[in-house]
C-alpha positions in Angstrom: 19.0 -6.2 8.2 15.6 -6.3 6.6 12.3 -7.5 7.7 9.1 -8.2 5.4 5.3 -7.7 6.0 3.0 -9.6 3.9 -0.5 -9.9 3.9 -3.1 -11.2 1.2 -6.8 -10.9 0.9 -9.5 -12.2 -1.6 -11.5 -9.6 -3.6 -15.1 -10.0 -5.5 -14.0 -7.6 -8.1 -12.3 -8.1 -11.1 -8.3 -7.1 -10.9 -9.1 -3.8 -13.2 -11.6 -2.5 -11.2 -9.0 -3.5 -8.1 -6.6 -1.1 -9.8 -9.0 1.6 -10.6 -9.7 1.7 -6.7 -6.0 1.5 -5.7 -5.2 4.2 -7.8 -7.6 6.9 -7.2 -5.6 8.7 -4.6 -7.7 11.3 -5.0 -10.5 9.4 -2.9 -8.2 7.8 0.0 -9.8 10.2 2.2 -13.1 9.0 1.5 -12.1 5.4 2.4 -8.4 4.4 3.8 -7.9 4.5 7.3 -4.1 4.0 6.7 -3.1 6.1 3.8 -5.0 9.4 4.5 -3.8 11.2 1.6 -1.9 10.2 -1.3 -0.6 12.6 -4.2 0.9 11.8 -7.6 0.5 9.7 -10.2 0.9 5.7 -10.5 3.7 6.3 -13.1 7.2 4.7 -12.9 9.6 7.5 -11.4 7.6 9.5 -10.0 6.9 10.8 -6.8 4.1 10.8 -4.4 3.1 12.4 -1.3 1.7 10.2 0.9 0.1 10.8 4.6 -0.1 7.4 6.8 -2.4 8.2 10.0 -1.7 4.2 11.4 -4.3 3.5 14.5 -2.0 3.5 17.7 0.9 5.3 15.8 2.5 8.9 14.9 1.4 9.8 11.7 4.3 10.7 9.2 4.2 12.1 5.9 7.2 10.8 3.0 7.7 10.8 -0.5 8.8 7.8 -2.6 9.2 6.8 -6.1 7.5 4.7 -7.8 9.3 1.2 -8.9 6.5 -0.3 -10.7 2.8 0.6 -11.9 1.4 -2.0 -14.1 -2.3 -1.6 -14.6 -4.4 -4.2 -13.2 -1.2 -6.1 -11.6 1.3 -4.4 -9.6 1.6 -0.9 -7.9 5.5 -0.6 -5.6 7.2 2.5 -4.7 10.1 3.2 -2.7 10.2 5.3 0.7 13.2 6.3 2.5 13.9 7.7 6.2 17.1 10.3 5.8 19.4 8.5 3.2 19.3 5.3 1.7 20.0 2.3 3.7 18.9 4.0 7.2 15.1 2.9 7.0 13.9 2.6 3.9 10.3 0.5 2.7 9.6 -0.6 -0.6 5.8 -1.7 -0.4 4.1 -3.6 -2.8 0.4 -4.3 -3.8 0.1 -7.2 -6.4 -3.0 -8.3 -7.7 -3.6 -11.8 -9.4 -6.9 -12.9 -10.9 -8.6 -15.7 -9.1 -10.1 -18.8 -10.5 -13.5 -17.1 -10.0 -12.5 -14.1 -11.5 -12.2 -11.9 -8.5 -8.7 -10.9 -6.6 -6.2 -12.0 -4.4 -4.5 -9.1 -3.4 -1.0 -9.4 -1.5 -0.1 -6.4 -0.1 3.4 -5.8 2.1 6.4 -4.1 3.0 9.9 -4.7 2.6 11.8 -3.0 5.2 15.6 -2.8 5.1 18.7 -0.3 6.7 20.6 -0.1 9.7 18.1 0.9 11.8 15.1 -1.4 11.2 15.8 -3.5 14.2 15.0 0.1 16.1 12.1 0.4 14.4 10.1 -2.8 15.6 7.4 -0.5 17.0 6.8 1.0 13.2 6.9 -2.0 11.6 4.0 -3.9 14.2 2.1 -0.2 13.3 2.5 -0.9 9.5 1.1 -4.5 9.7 -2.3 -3.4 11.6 -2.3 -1.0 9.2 -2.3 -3.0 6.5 -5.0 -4.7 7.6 -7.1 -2.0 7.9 -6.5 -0.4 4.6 -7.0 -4.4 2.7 -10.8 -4.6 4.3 -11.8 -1.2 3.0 -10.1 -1.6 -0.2 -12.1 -4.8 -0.4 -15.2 -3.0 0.7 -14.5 -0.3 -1.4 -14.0 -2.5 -5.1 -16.6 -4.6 -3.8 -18.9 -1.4 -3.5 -17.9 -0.3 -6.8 -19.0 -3.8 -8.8 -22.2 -3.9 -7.1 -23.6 -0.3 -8.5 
């Protein structure tokens, strides 16, 4: 079983500055609403420490490897609940450069194992969260090009 959440939004900044913002885990606090805390490094393999506080929703705290970092393109790691194939989210952030130079960024989940069909209530969680984090990753890249 797997289900997939995808959402997109357009960015006034450049795809490198989109990536300099995504990647500074250090400042999450100062602007996600999702992803309070992220550790590690956007390297392929390793492994980061990240704390989602979703609006509505339990916090949790998990610790996946990285699939894919390539600057100014595509950030993807890979969580798993317990062992692989219970509950496990590979989420994705890809950023393509718009005809006016700015971003498109489509950000989203995979979710796959034998229990996501139990986990409907996480998954509904994740999308709102999503949301949340786009609009002050826009506002936050935005903010950046503007100084």
């Amino acid at each position: 079983m797997s289900t997939t959440i995808t959402t997109t939004i357009d960015i006034a900044a450049d795809p490198d500055t989109v990536w300099t913002v995504l990647t500074d885990f250090a400042s999450y606090s100062e602007w996600n609403p999702f992803m309070s805390r992220v550790e590690g490094t956007p390297e392929v393999g390793s492994r980061l420490v990240i704390r989602l506080s979703p609006g509505g929703g339990r916090g949790m705290t998990f610790k996946p490897t990285v699939l894919v970092a390539t600057p100014g393109r595509e950030l993807r790691w890979l969580g798993k609940l317990g062992f692989g194939g219970l509950f496990d989210g590979e989420h994705f952030f890809v950023l393509d450069r718009d005809p006016d130079g700015g971003t498109r960024m489509t950000h989203g989940e995979k979710f796959s194992g034998i229990l996501v069909s139990l986990m409907g209530g996480a998954t509904r969680n994740a999308d709102d969260g999503f949301g949340a984090f786009n609009h002050a990753l826009k506002h936050r890249a935005e903010t950046v090009v503007s100084r």
